[in-house]
Biopython code that builds the backbone (N, CA, C, O; Angstrom):
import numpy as np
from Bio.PDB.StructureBuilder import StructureBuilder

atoms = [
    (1, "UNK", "N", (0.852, -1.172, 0.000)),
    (1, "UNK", "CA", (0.000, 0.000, 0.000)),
    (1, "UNK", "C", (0.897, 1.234, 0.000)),
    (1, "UNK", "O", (1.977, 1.202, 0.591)),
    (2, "UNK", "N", (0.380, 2.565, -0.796)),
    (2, "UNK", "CA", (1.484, 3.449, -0.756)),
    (2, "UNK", "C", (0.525, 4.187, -0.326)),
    (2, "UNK", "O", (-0.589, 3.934, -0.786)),
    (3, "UNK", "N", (0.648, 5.262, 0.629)),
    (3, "UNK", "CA", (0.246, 6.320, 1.167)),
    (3, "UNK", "C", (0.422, 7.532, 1.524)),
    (3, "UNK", "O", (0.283, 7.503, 2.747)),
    (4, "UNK", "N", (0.623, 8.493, 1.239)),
    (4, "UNK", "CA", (0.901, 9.652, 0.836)),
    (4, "UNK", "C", (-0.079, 11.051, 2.663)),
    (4, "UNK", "O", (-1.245, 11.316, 2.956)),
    (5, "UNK", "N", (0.651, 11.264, 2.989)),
    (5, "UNK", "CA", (-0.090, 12.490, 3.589)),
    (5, "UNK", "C", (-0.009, 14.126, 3.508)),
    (5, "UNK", "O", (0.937, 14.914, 3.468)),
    (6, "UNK", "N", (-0.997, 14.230, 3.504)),
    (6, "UNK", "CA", (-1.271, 16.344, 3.192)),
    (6, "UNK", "C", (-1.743, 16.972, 4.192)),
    (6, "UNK", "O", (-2.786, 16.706, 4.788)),
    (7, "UNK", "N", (-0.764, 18.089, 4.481)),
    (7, "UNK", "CA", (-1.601, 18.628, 5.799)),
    (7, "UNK", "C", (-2.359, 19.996, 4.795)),
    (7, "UNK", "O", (-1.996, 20.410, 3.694)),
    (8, "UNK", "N", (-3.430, 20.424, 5.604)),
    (8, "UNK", "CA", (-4.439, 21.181, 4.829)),
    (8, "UNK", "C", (-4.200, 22.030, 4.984)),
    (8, "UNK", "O", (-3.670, 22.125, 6.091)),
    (9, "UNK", "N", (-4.313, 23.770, 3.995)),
    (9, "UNK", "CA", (-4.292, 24.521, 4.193)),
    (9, "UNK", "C", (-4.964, 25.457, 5.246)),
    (9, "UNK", "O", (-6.092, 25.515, 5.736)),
    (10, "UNK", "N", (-3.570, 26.311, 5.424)),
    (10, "UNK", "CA", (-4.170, 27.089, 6.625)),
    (10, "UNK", "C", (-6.059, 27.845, 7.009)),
    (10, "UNK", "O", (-6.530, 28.275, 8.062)),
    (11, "UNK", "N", (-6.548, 27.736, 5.902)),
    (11, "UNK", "CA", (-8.432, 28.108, 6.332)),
    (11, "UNK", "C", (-8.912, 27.047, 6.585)),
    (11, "UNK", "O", (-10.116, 27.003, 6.331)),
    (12, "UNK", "N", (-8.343, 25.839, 7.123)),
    (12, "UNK", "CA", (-8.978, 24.320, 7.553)),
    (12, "UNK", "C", (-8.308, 24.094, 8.514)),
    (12, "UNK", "O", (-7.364, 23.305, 8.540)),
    (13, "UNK", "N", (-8.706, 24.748, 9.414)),
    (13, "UNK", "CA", (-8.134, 24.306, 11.045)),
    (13, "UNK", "C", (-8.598, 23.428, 11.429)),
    (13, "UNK", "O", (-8.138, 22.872, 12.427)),
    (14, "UNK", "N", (-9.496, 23.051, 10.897)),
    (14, "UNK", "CA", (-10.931, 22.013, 11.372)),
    (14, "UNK", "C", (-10.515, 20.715, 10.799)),
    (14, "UNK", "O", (-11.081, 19.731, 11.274)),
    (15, "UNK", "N", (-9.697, 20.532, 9.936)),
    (15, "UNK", "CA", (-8.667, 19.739, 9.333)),
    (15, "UNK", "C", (-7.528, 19.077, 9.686)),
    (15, "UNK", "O", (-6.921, 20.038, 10.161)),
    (16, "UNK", "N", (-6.500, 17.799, 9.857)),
    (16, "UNK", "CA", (-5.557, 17.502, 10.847)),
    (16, "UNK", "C", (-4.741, 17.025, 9.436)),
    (16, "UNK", "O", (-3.743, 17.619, 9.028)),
    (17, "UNK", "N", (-5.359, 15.814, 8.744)),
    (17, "UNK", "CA", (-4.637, 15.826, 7.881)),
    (17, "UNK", "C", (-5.783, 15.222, 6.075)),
    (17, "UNK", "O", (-7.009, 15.130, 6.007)),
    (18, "UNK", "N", (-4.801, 14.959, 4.996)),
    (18, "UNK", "CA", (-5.688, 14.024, 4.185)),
    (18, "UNK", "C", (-4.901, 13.339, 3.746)),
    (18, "UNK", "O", (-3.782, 13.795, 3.512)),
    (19, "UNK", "N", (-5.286, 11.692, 3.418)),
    (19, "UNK", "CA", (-4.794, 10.783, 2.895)),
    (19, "UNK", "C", (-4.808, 10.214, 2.109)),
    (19, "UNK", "O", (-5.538, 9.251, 2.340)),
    (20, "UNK", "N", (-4.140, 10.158, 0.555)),
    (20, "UNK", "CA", (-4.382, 9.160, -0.356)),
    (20, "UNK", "C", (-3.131, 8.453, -0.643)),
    (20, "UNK", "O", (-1.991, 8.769, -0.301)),
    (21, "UNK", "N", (-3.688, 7.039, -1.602)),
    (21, "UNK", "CA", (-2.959, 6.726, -2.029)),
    (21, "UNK", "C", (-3.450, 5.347, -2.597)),
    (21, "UNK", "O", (-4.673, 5.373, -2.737)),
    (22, "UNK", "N", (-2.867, 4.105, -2.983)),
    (22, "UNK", "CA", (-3.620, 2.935, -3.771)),
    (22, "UNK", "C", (-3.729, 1.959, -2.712)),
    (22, "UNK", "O", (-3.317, 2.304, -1.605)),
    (23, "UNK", "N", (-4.226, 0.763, -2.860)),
    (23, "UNK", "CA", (-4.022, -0.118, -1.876)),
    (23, "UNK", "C", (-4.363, -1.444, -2.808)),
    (23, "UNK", "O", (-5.473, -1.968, -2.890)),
    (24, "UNK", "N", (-3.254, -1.835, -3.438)),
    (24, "UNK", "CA", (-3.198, -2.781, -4.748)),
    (24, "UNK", "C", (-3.930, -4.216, -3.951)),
    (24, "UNK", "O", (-4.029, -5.206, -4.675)),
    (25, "UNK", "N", (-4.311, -4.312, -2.852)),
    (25, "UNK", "CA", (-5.245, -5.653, -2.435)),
    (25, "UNK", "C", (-6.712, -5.484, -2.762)),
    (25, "UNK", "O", (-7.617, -6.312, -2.868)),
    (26, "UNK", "N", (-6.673, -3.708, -2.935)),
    (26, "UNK", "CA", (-8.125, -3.802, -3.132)),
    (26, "UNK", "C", (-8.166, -3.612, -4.049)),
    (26, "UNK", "O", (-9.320, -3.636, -4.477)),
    (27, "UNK", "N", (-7.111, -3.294, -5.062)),
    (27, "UNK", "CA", (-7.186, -2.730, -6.294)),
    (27, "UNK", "C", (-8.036, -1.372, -6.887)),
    (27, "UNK", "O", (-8.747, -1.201, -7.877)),
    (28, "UNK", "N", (-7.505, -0.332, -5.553)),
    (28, "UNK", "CA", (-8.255, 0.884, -5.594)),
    (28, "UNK", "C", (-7.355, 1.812, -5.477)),
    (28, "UNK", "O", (-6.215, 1.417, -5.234)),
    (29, "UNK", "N", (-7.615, 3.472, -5.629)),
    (29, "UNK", "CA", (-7.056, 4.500, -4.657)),
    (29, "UNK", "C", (-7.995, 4.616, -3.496)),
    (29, "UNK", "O", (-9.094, 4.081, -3.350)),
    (30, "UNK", "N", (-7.364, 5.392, -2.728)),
    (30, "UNK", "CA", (-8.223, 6.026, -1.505)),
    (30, "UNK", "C", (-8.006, 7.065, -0.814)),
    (30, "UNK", "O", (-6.828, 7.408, -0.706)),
    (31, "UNK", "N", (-8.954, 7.796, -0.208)),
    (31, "UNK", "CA", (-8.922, 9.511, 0.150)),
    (31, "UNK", "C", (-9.279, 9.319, 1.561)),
    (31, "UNK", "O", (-10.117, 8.417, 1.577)),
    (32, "UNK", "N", (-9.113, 9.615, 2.414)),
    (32, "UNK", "CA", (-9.619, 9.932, 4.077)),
    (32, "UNK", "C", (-8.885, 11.318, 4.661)),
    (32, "UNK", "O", (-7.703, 11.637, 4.538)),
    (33, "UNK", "N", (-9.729, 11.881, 5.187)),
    (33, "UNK", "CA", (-9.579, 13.309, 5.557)),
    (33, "UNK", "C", (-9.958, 12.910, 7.088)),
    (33, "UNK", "O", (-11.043, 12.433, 7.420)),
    (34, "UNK", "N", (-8.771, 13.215, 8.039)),
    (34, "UNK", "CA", (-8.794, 13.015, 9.217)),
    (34, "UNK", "C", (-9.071, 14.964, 10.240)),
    (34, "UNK", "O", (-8.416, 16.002, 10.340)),
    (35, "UNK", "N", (-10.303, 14.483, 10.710)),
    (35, "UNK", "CA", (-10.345, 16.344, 11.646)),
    (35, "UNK", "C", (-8.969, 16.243, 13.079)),
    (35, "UNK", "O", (-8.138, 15.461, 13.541)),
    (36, "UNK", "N", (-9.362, 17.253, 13.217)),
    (36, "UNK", "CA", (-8.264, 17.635, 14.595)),
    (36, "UNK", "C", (-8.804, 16.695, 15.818)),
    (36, "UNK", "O", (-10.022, 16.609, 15.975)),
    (37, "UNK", "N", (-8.082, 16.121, 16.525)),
    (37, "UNK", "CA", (-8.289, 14.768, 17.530)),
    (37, "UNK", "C", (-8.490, 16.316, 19.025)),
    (37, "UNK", "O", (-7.871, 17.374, 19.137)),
    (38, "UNK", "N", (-9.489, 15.779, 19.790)),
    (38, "UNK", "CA", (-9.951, 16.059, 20.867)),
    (38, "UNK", "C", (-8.347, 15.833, 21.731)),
    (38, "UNK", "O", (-7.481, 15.139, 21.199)),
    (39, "UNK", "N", (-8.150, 16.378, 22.839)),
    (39, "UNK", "CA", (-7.317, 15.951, 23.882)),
    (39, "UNK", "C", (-7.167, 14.227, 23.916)),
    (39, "UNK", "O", (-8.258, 13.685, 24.092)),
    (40, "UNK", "N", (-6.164, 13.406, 23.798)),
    (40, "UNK", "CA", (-6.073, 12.241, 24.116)),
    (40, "UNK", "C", (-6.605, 11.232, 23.452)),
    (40, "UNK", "O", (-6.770, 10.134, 23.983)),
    (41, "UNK", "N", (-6.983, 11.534, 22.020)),
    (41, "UNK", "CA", (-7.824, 10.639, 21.367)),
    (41, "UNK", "C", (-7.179, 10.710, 19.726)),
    (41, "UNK", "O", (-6.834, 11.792, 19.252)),
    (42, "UNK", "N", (-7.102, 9.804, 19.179)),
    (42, "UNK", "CA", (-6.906, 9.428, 17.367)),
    (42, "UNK", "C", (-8.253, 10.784, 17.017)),
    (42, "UNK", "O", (-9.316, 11.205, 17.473)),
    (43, "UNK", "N", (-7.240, 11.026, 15.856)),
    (43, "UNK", "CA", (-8.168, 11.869, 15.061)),
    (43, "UNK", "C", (-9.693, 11.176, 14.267)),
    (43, "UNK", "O", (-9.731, 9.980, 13.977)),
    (44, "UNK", "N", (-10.491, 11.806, 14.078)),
    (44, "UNK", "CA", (-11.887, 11.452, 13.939)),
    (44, "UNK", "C", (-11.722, 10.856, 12.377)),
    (44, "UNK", "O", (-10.705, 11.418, 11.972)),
    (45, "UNK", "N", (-12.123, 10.169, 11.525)),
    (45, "UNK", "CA", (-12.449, 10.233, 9.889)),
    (45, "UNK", "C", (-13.697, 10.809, 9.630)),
    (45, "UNK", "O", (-14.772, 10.343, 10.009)),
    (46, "UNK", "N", (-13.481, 12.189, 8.751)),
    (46, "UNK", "CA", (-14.156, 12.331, 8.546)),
    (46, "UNK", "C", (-15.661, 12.213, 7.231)),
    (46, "UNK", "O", (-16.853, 12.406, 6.988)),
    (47, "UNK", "N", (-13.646, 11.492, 6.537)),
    (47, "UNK", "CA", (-14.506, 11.476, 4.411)),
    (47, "UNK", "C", (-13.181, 10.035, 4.196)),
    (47, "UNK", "O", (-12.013, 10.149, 4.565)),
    (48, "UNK", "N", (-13.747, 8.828, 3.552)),
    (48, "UNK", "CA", (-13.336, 8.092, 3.434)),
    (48, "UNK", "C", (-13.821, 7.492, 2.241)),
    (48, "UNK", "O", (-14.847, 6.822, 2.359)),
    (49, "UNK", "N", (-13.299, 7.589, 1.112)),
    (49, "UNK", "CA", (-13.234, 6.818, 0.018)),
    (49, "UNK", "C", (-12.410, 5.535, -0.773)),
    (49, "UNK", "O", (-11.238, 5.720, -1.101)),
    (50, "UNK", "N", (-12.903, 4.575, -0.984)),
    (50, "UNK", "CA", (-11.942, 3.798, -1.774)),
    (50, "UNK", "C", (-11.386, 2.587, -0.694)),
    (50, "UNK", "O", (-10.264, 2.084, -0.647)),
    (51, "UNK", "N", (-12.580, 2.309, 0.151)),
    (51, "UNK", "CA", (-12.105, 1.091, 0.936)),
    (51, "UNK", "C", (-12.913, -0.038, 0.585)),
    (51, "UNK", "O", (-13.021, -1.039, 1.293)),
    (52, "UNK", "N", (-13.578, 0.168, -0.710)),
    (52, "UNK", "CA", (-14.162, -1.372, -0.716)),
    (52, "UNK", "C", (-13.401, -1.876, -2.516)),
    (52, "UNK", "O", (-12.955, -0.972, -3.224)),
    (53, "UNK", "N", (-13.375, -3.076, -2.920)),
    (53, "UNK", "CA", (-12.861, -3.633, -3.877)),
    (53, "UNK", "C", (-13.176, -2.763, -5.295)),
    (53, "UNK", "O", (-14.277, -2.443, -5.744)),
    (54, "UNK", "N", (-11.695, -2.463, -5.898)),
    (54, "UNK", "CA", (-12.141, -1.607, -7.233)),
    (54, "UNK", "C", (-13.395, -0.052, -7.637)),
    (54, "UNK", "O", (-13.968, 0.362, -8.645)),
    (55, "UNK", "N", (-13.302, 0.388, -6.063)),
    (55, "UNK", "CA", (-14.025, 1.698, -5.817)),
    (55, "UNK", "C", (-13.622, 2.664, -7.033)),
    (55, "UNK", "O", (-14.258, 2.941, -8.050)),
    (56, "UNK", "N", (-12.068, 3.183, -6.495)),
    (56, "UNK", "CA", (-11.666, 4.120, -7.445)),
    (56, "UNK", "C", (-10.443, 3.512, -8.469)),
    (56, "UNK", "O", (-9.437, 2.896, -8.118)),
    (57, "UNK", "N", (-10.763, 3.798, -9.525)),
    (57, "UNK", "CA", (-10.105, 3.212, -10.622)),
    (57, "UNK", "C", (-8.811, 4.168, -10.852)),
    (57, "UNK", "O", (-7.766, 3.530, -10.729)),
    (58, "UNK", "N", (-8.622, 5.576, -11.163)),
    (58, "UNK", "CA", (-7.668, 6.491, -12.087)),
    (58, "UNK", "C", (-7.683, 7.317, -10.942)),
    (58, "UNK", "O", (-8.604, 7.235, -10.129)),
    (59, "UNK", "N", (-6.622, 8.208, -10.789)),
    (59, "UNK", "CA", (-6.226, 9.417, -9.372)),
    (59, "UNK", "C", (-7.348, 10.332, -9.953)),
    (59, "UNK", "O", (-7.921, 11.076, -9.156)),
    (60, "UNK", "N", (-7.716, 10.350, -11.259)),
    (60, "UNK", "CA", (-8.927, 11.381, -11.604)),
    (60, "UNK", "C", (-10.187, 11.395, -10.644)),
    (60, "UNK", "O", (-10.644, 12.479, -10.281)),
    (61, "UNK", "N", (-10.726, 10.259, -10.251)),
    (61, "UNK", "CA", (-12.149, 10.064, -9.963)),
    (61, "UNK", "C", (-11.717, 10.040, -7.992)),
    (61, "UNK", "O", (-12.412, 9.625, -7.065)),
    (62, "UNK", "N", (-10.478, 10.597, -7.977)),
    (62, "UNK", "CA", (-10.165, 10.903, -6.426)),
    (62, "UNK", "C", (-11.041, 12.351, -6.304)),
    (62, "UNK", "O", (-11.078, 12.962, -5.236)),
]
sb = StructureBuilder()
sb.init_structure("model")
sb.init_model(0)
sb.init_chain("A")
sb.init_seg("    ")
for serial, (resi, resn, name, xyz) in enumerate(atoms, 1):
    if name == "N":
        sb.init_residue(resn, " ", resi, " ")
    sb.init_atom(name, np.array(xyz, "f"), 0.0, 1.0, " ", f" {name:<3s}", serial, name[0])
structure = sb.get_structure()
């Protein structure tokens, strides 16, 4: 799996990080946008694409 992270521009504070990248078992890409984690806790997901088999095909349809 290759995975790639982006931290968001500064008008998305509300934002922690976003994630893509392929995951050749599922034979997909995938996007997850993680918000800012509360005190003591993993950050929340908030947008998650491309975790079920052959979702996203081309980085286009990311």
């Amino acid at each position: 799996m290759s995975r790639y992270s982006l931290k968001p521009l500064p008008q998305h504070s509300d934002i922690f990080e976003v994630a893509v990248g392929w995951d050749p078992g599922l034979g997909t890409f995938f996007v997850m946008v993680f918000g800012v984690a509360d005190a003591g806790r993993d950050p929340e997901v908030r947008y998650w694409q491309g975790g079920q088999p052959n979702q996203i095909a081309t980085v286009q349809e990311l």
